[in-house]
N, C-alpha and C positions, 0 to 999 in steps of 0.2 A: 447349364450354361455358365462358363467362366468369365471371368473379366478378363481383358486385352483381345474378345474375341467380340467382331464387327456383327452388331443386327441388321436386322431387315425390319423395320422400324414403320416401312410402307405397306405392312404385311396385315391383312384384316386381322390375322391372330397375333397383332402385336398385347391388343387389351385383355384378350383370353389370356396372354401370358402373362402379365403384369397382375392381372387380377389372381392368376395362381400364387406369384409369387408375394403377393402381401396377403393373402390367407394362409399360407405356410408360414411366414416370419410372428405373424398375430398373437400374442400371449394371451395369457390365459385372462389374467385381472386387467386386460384394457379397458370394459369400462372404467375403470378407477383413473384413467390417464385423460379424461377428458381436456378440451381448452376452447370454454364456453366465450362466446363472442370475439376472439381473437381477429376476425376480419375488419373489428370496427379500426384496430390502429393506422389502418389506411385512411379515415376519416378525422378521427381523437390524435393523433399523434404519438399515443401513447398507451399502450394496455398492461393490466396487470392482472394476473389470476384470483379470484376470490381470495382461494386459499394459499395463496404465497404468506412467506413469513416477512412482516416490516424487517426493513434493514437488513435482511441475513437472505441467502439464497444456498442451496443446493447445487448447482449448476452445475453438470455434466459435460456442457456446450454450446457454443452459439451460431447460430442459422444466421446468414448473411442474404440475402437478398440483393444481389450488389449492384453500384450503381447503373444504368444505364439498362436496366434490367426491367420489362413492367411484370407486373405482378395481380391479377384481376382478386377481388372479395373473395369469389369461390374458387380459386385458386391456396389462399388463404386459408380457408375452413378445411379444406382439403390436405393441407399441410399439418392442419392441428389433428386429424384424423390420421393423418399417417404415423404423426408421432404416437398415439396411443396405440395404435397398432405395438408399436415398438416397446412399449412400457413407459413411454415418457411423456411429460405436459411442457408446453410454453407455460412458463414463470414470468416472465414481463415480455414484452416487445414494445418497439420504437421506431418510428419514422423519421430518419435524419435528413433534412435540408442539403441540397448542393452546396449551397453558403456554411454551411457547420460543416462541412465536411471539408471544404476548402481552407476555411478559416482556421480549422483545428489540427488543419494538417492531417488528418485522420487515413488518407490510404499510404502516408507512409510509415504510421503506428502499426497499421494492419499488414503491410508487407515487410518489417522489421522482419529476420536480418536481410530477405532478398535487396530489399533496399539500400542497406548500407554496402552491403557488396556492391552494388551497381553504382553506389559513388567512392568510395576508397577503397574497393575489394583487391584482392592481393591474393595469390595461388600460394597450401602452406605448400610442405615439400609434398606430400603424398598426393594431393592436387595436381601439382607442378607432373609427378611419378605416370599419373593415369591420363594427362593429357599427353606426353608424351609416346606414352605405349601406345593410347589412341590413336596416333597417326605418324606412326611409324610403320612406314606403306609406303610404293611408289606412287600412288594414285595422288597422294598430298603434294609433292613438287611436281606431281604431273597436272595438276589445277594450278597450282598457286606459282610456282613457277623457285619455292623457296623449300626447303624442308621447316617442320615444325617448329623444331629447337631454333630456329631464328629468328620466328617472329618477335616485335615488341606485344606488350601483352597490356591493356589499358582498360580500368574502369568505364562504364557505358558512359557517366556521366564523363569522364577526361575524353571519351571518343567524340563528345558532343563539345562542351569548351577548349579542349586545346588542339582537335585535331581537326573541327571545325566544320563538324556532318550534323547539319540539323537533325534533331528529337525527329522530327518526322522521317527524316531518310533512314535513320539508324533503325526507326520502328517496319518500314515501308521491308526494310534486308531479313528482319529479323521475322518475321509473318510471311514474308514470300520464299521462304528456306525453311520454316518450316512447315509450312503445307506442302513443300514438294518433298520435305524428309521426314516428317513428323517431329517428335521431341527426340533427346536424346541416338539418334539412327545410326551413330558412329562415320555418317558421311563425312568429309572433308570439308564441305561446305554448309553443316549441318549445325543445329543448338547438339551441343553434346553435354550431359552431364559430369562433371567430375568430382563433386564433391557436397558438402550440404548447403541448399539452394544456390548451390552456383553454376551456371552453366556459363562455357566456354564456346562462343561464336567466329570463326574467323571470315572475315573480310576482305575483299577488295575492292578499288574501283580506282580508274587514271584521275578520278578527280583533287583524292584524299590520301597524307599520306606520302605523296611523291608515285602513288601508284604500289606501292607495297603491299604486300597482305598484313595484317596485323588480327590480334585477338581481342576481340571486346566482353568484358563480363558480364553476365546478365543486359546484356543490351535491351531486352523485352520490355525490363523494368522503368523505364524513362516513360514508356509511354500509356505503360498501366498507370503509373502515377497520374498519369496529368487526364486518363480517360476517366480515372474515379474522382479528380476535383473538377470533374465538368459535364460526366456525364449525366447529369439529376443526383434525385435524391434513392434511401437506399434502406433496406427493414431491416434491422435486428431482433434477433427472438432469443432470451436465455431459456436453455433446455434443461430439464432438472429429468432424472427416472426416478418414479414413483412406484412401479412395482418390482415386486422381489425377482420377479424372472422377466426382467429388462432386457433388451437384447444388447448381449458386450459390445462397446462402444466400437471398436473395429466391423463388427457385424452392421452396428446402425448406419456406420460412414456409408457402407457399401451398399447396404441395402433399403437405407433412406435417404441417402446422398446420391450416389453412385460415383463412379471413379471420373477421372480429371475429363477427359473424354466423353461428352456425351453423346456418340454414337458407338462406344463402348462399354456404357453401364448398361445394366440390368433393367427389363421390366419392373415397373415396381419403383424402381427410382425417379426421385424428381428428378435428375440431368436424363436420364434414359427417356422419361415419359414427357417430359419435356423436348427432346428433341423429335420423340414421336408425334407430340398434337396431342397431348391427350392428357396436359395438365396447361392450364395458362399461364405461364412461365415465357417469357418473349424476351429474345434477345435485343441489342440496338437496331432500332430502324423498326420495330416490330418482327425481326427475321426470328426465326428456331436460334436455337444454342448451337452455339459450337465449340472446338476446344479452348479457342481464344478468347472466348467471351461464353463460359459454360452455367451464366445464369446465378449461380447460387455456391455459396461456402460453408463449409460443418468444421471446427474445430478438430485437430486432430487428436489430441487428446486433452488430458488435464493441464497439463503446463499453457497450449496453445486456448485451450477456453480462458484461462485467467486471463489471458491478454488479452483474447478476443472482448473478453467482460468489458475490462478496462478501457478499450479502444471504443466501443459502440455504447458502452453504459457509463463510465466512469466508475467503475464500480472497484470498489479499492479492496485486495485481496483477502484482505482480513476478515471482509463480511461473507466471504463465503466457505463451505466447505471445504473444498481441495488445498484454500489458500490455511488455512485454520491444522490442517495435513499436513503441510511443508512445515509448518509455524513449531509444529508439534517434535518433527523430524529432524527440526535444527539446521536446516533451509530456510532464509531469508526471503518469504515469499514477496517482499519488492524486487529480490533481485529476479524473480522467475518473470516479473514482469517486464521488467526494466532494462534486462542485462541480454541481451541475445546470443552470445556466445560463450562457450568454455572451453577451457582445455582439458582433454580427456586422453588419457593412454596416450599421452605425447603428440599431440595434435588439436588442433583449432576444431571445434564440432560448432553447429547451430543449434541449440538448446530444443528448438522444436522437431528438429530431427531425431535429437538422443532422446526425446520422451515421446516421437510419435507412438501412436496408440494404445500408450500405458495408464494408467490412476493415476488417481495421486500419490498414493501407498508405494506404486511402484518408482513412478519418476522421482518420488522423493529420495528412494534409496537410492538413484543411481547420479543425484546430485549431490549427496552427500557432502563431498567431498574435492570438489572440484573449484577451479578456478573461474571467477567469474569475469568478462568483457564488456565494456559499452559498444567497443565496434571492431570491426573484422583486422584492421591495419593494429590493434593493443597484439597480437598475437605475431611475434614477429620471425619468420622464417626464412629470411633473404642471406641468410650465409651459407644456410642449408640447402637452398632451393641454387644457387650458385654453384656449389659443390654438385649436385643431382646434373646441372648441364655440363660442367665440367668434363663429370666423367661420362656422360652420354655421350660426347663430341669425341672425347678421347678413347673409347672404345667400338664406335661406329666400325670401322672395319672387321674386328673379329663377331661382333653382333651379324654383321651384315655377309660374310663370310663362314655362318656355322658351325664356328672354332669356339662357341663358348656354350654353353647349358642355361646361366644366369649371368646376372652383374648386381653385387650387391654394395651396400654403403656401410662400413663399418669401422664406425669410431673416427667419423673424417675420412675414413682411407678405401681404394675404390676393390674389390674384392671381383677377379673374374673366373666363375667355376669352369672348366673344359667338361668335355665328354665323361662319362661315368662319377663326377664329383658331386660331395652335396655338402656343400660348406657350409648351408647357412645356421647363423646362431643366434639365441636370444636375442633383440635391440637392434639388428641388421635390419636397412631400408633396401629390398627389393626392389632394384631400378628395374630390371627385366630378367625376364625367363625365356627360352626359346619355345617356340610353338612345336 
């Protein structure tokens, strides 16, 4: 069974299946991975493993619980069970308050960089490259009534102060588009992805606007914000792996996590078995998980657990291992916390994207060397992104005419291959290739 592929979750062998597939994934030295009492931090507030070391952590990862989310005792003890399955223990957990989490500001720590995109975010040029190509179709001015390349293009938050669409309506467009096209679906009227955590929403409505369609970024985000400072409280669990044939941290996303979807994930996972009935894990209102509210978050790798530490524990980098990795590597492990973007091969990247899935070992070498960001607008590519519409407007005819192969961007200057050519060369930005 792969992931992106839909269960039958209604199905009496959903728990047969689930129960096969956490006896397959089971290592060998799980008892060694136990997490004796962990159900009490629902009561205590706070737990911590016998054998944790003071001050210093391992940390792998951290398990979110997230607001609005309930979560039963045996639920709980069940989650510490699955982690030893996997070769790993809860090292501490925590029961954060609605009030500290509002107070702290903490869900827009934790959505760092989506968040910042959704208040100053800005398309670089290769963003700008793949929204275009996205909807360069006649089906786009056949909804919108406009071509792509016209729209104005506006942060979620500038779509809510200056253009004057309440948080609620933005969120109301943004959940009703994509349950009828899912994530990323390439529709017209669809969240489409184009770059790291950014997705690209177009809109309209005669109310907003003057009636225009326009592009909002990450529009989603306004309203995760303000569902994790209100929706209750929320559990943190730091993950350390304790045995030598731990399952690779990609392996446990997937198959102690389960993918973003959970009517998508796997038996065996909390999002999967959770949307089955078959772990207590309850969405808002008491309902099952859905993609919108999937219950629960795993770290996606080293770089995003440090944050994750920092965000639900305050836990400052240096007391842990991954962070102690970077330190070692000549990576400023506050900036890994601190800093959510880099520029990378000539282009603005989200830090958590260029290190999903890796160590520390590895994310460290591919930060090496990189330019560090506090927010998505320090990376500035509005001359270039000017130039990219330029010649997309000014080459529309032979594009749309089948008189060219590609359209490339080189050195400023607009480069158009015909029939049988292949021009491109080192540092050339591909506006488009023919289908």
């Amino acid at each position: 069974m792969s992931d992106g592929q839909a269960h039958d979750t209604g199905s009496a062998g959903w728990a047969v299946r689930a129960a096969r597939h956490r006896a397959g994934r089971t290592v060998r030295a799980a008892g060694r991975a136990a997490s004796p009492g962990l159900e009490r931090v629902l009561a205590d507030g706070t737990w911590t493993h016998p054998d944790a070391a003071p001050g210093f952590s391992e940390l792998s990862g951290v398990l979110l619980v997230k607001p609005g989310t309930t979560v039963s005792a045996a639920a709980i003890r069940d989650i510490g069970v699955r982690l030893a399955e996997c070769g790993y223990r809860a090292e501490r957990a925590r029961r954060l308050t609605e009030r500290e989490i509002r107070e702290g500001n903490l869900a827009v720590d934790h959505h760092r960089p989506h968040a910042d995109l959704a208040e100053r975010g800005t398309m670089t040029a290769r963003e700008r490259v793949t929204f275009l190509n996205r909807h360069d179709n006649p089906g786009f001015p056949g909804r919108f009534g406009e071509r792509a390349e016209d729209l104005d293009v506006f942060p979620a938050q500038t779509v809510i102060d200056r253009l004057g669409v309440p948080q609620r309506t933005q969120t109301e467009w943004s959940l009703r588009d994509t349950a009828r096209h899912g994530l990323d679906s390439g529709a017209p009227d669809g969240p489409n992805c184009i770059g790291d955590c950014l997705f690209a929403h177009v809109f309209q409505d005669p109310r907003y606007h003057a009636g225009r369609p326009f592009v909002s970024l990450n529009p989603h985000i306004p309203g995760i914000l303000t569902r994790y400072h209100q929706a209750g409280s929320a559990l943190a669990v730091q993950i350390a792996a304790v045995t030598d044939d731990a399952l690779p941290w990609p392996r446990m996303r997937r198959e102690f996590c389960g993918v973003t979807d959970p009517a998508l994930a796997w038996p065996g996972s909390i999002r999967g078995d959770a949307f089955a009935g078959l772990i207590e894990v309850l969405g808002p209102g008491g309902g099952r998980v859905v993609r919108t509210a999937n219950g629960v978050h795993l770290s996606n790798g080293a770089v995003e657990a440090l944050q994750d530490a920092a965000t639900w524990f305050g836990l400052e980098p240096g007391r842990t291992r991954p962070g102690r990795v970077f330190e070692a590597a000549g990576v400023p492990a506050r900036y890994v916390v601190t800093r959510p973007f880099v520029a990378l091969e000539g282009t603005r990247r989200a830090v958590q994207e260029v290190t999903d899935g890796a160590s520390a070992e590895t994310a460290a070498a591919r930060l090496h060397s990189v330019s560090w960001f506090d927010h998505a607008d320090d990376w500035d590519d509005s001359a270039t992104v000017k130039l990219i519409d330029h010649a997309w407007r000014e080459t529309a005819p032979v594009r749309r005419a089948g008189r060219a192969t590609a359209i490339l961007l080189r050195r400023g200057e607009v480069v158009v291959a015909g029939p049988g050519e292949d021009t491109a060369e080192d540092g050339d930005l591909e506006l488009w290739r023919g289908r």
